[in-house]
C-alpha positions in Angstrom: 95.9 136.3 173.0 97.0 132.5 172.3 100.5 131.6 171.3 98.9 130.0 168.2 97.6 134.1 167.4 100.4 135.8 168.3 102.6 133.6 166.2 100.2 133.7 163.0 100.4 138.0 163.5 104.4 137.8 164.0 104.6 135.2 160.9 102.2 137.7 158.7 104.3 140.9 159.9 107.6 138.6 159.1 106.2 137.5 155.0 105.3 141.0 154.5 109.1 141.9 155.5 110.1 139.0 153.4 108.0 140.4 150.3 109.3 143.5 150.8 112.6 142.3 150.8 112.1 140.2 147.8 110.5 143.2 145.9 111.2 146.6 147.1 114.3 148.6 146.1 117.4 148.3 148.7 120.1 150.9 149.0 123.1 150.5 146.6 125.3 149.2 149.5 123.3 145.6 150.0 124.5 143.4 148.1 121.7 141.5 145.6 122.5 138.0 146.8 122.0 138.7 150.3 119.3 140.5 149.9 117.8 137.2 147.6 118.7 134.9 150.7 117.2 137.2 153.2 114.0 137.6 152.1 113.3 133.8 150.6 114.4 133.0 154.1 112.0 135.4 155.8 109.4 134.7 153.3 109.1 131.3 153.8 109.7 130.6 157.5 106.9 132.9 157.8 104.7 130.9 154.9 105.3 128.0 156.9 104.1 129.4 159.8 101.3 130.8 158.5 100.5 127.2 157.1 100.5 126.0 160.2 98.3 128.0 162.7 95.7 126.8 159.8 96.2 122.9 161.7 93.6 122.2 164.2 95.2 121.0 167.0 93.0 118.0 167.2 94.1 116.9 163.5 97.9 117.7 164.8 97.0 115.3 167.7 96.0 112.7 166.3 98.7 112.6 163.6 101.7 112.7 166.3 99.6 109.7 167.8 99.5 108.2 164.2 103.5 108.2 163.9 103.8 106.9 167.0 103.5 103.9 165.7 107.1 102.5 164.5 105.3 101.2 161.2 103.4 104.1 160.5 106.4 106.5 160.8 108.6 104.1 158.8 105.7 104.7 156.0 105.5 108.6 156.2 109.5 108.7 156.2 109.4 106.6 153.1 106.9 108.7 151.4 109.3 111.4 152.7 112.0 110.1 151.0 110.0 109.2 147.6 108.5 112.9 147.4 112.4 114.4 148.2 113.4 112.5 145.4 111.0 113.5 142.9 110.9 117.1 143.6 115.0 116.6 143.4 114.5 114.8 140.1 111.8 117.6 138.9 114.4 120.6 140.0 116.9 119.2 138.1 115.0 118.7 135.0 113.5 122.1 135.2 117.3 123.5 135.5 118.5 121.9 132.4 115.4 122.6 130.8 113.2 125.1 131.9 110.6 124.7 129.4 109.6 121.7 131.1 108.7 124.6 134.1 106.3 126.4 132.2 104.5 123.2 130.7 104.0 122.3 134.2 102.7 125.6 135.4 100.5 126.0 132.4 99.3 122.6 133.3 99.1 123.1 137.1 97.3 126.7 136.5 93.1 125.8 136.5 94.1 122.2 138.6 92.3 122.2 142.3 91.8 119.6 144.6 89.2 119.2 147.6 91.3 119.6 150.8 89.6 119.0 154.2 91.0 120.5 157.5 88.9 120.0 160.6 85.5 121.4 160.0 86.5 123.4 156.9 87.0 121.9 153.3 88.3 124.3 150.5 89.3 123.3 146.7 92.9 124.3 146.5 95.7 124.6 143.9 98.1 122.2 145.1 99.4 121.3 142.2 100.9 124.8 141.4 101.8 125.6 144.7 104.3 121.7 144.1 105.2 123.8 141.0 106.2 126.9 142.3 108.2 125.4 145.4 109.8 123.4 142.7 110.6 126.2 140.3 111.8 128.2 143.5 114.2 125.4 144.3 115.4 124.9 140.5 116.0 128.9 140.6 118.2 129.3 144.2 120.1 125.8 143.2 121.1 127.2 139.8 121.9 130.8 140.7 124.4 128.6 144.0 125.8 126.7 141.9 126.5 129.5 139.1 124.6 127.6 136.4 122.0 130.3 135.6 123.0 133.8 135.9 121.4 136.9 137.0 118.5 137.8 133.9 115.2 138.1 135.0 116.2 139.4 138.3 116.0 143.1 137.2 113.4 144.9 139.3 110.4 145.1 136.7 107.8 148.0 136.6 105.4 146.7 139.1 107.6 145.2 142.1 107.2 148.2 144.2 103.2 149.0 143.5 102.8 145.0 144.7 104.8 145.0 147.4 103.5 148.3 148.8 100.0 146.4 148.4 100.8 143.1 149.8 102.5 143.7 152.2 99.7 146.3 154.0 98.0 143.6 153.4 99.7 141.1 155.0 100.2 143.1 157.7 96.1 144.0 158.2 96.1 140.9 159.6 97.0 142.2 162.8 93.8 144.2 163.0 91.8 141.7 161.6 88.4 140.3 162.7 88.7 137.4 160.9 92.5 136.6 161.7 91.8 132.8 160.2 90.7 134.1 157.0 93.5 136.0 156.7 96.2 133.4 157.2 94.0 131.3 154.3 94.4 134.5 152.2 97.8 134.8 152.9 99.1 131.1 153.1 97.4 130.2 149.4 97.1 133.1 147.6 99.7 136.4 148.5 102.6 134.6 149.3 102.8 131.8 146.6 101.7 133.8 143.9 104.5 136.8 144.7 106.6 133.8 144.2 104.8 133.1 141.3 104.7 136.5 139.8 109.0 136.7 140.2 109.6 133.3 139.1 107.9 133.6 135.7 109.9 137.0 135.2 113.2 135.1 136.5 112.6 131.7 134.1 110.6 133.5 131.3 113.7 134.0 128.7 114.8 130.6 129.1 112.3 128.7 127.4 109.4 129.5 125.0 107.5 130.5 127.9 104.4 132.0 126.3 104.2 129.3 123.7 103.5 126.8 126.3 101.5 128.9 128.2 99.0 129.3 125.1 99.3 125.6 124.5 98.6 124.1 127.9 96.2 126.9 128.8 94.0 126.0 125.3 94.7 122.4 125.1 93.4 121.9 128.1 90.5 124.2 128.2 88.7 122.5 125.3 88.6 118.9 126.5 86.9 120.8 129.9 84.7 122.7 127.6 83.4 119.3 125.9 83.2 117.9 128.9 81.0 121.1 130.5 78.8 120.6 127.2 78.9 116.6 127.9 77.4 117.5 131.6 74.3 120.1 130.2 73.6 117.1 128.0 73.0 114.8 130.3 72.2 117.0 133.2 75.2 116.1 135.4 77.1 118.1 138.1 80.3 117.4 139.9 81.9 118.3 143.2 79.0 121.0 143.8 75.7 119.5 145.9 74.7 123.7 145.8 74.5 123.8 142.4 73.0 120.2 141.7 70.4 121.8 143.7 69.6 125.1 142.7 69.8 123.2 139.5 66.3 121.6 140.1 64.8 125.4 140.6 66.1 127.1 138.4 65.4 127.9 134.8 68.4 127.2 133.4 71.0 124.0 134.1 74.6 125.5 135.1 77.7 123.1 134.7 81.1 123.2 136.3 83.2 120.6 134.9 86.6 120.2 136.4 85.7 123.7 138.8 83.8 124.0 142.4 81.9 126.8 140.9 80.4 127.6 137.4 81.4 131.5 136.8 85.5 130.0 137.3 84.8 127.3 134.8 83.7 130.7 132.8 86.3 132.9 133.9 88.4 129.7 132.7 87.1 129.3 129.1 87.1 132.8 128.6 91.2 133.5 128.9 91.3 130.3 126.9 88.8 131.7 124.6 90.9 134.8 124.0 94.2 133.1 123.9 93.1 131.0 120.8 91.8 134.6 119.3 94.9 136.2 119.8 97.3 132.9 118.2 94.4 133.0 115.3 95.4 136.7 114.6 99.1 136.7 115.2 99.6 133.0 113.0 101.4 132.9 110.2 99.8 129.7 108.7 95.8 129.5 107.6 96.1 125.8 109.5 97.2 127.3 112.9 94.8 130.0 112.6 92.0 128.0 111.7 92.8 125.3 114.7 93.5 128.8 117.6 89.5 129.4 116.0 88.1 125.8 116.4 89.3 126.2 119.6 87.9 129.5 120.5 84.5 128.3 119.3 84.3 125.1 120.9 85.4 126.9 124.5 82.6 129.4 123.8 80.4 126.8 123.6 81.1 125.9 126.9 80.5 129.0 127.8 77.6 129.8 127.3 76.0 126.6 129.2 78.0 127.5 132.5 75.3 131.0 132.2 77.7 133.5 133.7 77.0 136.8 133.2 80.3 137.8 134.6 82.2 136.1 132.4 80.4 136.7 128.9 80.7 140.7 130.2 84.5 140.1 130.7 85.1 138.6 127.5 83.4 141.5 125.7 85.3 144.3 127.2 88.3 142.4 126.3 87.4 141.4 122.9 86.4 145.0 122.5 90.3 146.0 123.7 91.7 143.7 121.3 89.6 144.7 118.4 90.4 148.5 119.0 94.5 146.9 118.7 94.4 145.3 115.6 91.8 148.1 113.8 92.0 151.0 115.9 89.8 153.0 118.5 87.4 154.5 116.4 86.5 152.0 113.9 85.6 149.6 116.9 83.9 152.4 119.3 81.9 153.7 116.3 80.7 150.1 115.3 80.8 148.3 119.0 78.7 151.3 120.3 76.1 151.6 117.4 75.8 147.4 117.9 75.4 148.0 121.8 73.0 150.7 121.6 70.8 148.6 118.7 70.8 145.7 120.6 70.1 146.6 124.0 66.5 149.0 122.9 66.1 145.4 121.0 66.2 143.4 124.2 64.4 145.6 126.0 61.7 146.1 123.8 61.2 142.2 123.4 61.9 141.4 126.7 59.5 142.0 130.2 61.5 140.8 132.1 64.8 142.7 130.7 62.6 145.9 131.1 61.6 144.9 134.7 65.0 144.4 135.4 66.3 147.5 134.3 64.1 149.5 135.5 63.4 148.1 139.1 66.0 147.8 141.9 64.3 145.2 143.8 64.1 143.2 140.4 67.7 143.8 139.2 69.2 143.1 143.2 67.0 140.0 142.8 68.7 138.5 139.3 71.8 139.7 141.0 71.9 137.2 143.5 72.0 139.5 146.4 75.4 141.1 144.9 73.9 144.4 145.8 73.4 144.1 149.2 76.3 142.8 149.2 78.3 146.0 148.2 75.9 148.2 149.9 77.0 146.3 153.2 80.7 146.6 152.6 80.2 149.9 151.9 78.4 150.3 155.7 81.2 147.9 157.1 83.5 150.5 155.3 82.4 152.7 157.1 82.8 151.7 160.2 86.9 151.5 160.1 87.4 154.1 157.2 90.9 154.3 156.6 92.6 151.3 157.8 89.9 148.6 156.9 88.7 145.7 158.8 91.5 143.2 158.5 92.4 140.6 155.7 90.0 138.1 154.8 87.1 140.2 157.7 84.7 140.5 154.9 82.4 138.0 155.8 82.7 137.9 159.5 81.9 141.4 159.4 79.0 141.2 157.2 77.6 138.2 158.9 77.7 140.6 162.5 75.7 143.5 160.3 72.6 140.8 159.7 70.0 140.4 161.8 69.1 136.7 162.9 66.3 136.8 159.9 68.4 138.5 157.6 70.9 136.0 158.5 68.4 133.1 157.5 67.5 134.7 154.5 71.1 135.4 153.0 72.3 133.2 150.4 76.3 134.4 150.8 78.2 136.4 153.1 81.7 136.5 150.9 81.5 139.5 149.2 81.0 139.3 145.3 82.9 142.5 144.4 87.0 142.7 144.7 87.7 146.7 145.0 84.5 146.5 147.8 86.4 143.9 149.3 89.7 145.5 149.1 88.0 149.2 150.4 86.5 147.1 153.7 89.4 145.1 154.7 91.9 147.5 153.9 90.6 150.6 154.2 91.5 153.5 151.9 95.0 153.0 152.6 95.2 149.8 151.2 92.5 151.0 148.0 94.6 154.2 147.3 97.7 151.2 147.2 95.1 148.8 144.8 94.3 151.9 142.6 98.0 152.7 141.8 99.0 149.0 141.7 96.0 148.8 138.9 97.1 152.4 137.3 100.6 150.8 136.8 100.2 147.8 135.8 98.1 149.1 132.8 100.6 151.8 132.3 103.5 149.7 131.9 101.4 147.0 130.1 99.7 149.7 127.7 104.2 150.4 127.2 104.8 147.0 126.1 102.1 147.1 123.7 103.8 149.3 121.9 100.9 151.7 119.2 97.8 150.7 118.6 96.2 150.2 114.9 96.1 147.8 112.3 99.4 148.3 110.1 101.7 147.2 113.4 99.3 144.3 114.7 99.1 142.7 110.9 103.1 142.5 111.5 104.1 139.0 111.1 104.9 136.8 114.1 108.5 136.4 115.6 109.1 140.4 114.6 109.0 143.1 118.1 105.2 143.5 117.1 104.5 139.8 117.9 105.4 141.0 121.5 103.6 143.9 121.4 100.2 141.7 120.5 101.3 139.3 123.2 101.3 142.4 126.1 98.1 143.7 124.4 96.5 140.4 125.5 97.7 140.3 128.5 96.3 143.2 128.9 93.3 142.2 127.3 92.8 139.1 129.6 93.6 140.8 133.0 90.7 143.1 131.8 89.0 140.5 131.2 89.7 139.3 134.8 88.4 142.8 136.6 85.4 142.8 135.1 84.7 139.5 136.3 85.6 140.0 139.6 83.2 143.3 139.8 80.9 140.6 139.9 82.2 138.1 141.4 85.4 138.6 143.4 88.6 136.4 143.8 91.0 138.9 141.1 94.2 138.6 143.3 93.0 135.0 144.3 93.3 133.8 140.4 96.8 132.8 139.8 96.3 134.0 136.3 95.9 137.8 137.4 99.9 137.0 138.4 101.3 134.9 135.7 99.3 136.9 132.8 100.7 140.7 134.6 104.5 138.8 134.9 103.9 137.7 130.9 103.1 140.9 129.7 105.7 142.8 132.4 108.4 139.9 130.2 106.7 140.2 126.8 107.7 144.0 127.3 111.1 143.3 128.2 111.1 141.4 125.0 110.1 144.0 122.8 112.9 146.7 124.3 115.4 144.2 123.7 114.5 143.7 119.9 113.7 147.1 119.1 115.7 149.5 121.5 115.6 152.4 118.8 112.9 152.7 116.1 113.7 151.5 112.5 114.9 154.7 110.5 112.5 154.8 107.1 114.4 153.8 104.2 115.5 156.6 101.8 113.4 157.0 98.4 113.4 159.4 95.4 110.9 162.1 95.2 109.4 160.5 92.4 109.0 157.0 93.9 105.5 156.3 95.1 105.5 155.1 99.0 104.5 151.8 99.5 101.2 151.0 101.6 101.4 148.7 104.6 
């Protein structure tokens, strides 16, 4: 094994410690502050040594010999010193106003640029990850200095189900076949986005955190949906020479605006799409409601000329949830069933091709896009290594070693397309029993915070504990949302809104227990006084 291994498996082993640390419940006896500096210390030596086994050594290389020049290394020191002092200037800002956090973060959220590293290129979000090392900072500078005290540091429902499940993840990595993949996994997505997950719970009641988070996230999807709308009109693609191809053979043109990949930009519009539905609902003014709905409809637009299937199921299963909140189960099941069984005999009837599809395997793996095969071979990988998986991020390496040469050829993607497959092949059922009970919880305590469904609590007026209660409900609503699409297309715990949306609706709970900590006792009337309707 090479030193640059060996230190990648000790650095994962030493950020799962520092998650657990960060998360898991302590004995009485150690104190909370130490147990803060301990694992943030832990946490992110590790992430840094994580970061950099991903270096070539030939890029490392050739950047020492680039500073050895005296001018070049007087320029990197300066831009050194320039990016110290904005991130000092930015920490300080957020500390004496953390809104100013949160309208970053909401801004940062769907922002990726093209990164290049040796032979591999990725589109990575490193504008939130600038955000979250800058809330982090903000956070441990205010809590040393005794400017900010201890609230939002309470454990919350879900700490230990995501520990338990990050770190056996984290620490798969030392079986891994794929130990690269793993350290990508673990550098960009499980380690900043625990971060991410606790700092939205620490900053949340310190600024009007899911205001801005509604604002940012629908302001900015709608100038992305006219510009998605702007690109099937004149047939342009960005960033993506795959899809600018398949483009020319297939039936129907797919956009990506701002995004790599057209189901994100989907995935994108839809949480955006629901957002606007929820403010629309909860909105005390016709204007604001009316504006949440012009929204909604031009970001559905957009939707439906990216042409993913993925996302339009997501955003009816969560439409459905948020339906069966505001009127009730049965009025929604009762009409949303009799409207699914109506129109599905009327596709089918109408449609050849619908009925081919249905009705033959070859035909429905082939409008699938091979995401079939793809299951049924993490299933076979699964297999193989049972109950302790593959490894972190061995999905594809795996798969690829299960092809023939031909099949190989033939394959249009080895990444697997389906996130509890993925999770039941790399982790093993270990790690799935751990995903299950992290999922089970986090609707549990979600489904808590929502507070009773029906219509006479979600007409309540906003700013009242209901208004909370209709802000967990979407959160449930759009992590829903989230699954579904990743049954079809992967990357749930890769989405930094799977973390921020599950810490908003863990805080929106929080925020309904703290306005309402006993029901409302029913005020007294005579026998003969009529009860008022709600």
């Amino acid at each position: 094994m090479s030193a640059a291994a060996l230190a990648r498996e000790i650095a994962a082993v030493g950020a799962a410690a520092g998650v657990g640390l960060l998360l898991a419940p302590l004995p009485r006896f150690v104190p909370p502050p130490l147990r803060r500096a301990a694992a943030l210390a832990v946490l992110l030596v590790s992430w840094a040594v994580l970061a950099g086994s991903l270096i070539p050594s030939e890029d490392a290389s050739s950047a020492v010999e680039r500073l050895s020049s005296p001018a070049a290394a007087a320029v990197a020191a300066l831009g050194v010193a320039v990016a110290a002092a904005l991130a000092v200037l930015l920490m300080r800002l957020v500390l004496s106003r953390p809104w100013v956090w949160f309208l970053l973060l909401g801004l940062a959220l769907p922002v990726r640029f093209p990164i290049t590293l040796g032979s591999q290129s990725a589109n990575l979000l490193v504008p939130l990850y600038v955000v979250i090392l800058v809330g982090l900072a903000a956070w441990v500078w205010g809590r040393v200095r005794g400017r900010l005290d201890a609230d939002g540091e309470a454990p919350s429902a879900l700490d230990l189900p995501i520990a338990a499940f990050v770190c056996f993840s984290l620490v798969s990595t030392l079986w891994s076949a794929d130990s690269t993949e793993a350290a990508v996994k673990a550098v960009f997505f499980y380690v900043p986005f625990v971060l991410l997950y606790r700092l939205v719970l620490a900053w949340w009641r310190r600024a009007d955190a899911l205001r801005l988070l509604v604002a940012t996230t629908v302001g900015m999807a709608v100038p992305v949906a006219v510009l998605a709308l702007g690109q099937y009109a004149t047939r342009t693609i960005f960033w993506n020479d795959r899809l600018e191809q398949a483009n020319i053979y297939s039936r129907f043109f797919r956009v990506n605006a701002i995004f790599y990949d057209p189901n994100i930009l989907g995935r994108y519009l839809v949480l955006a799409i629901l957002a606007a539905i929820a403010v629309s609902w909860a909105a005390r003014r016709p204007a604001t409601a009316a504006l949440a709905l012009g929204a909604a409809a031009v970001c559905a637009a957009g939707l439906v000329v990216t042409f993913s299937r993925s996302s339009a199921l997501g955003l009816m299963v969560a439409l459905t949830l948020m339906a069966a909140r505001a009127f009730g189960w049965r009025p929604v099941l009762a009409v949303g069933g009799s409207l699914a069984v109506l129109l599905s005999a009327g596709v089918i009837a109408a449609s050849t091709n619908v009925r081919r599809a249905v009705t033959s395997t070859e035909r429905l793996e082939r409008v699938s896009e091979g995401r079939f095969d793809l299951v049924r071979g993490g299933l076979e990988i699964w297999a193989d290594e049972p109950v302790l998986g593959t490894g972190l991020g061995a999905f594809a390496v795996r798969y690829r070693e299960e092809l023939t040469p031909a099949e190989q050829r033939r394959a249009r993607v080895f990444i697997s397309h389906n996130a509890p497959v993925t999770v039941l092949t790399e982790v093993g059922l270990v790690g799935f029993a751990l995903f299950v009970a992290l999922g089970a919880a986090t609707v549990v305590a979600l489904r808590r915070s929502a507070g009773p469904v029906g219509p006479a609590r979600a007409l309540a007026a906003a700013g009242t504990p209901d208004a909370a209660g209709w802000g967990a409900w979407t959160a449930l609503a759009l992590l829903a949302a989230i699954f579904v699409h990743s049954l079809l297309y992967s990357a749930l715990f890769e989405d930094p809104y799977t973390w921020v949306v599950t810490a908003a609706g863990i805080a929106l709970g929080g925020v309904v227990r703290a306005r309402s900590p006993h029901p409302a006792p029913a005020p007294a009337r005579a026998p003969d006084q009529p009860a008022q309707v709600a």
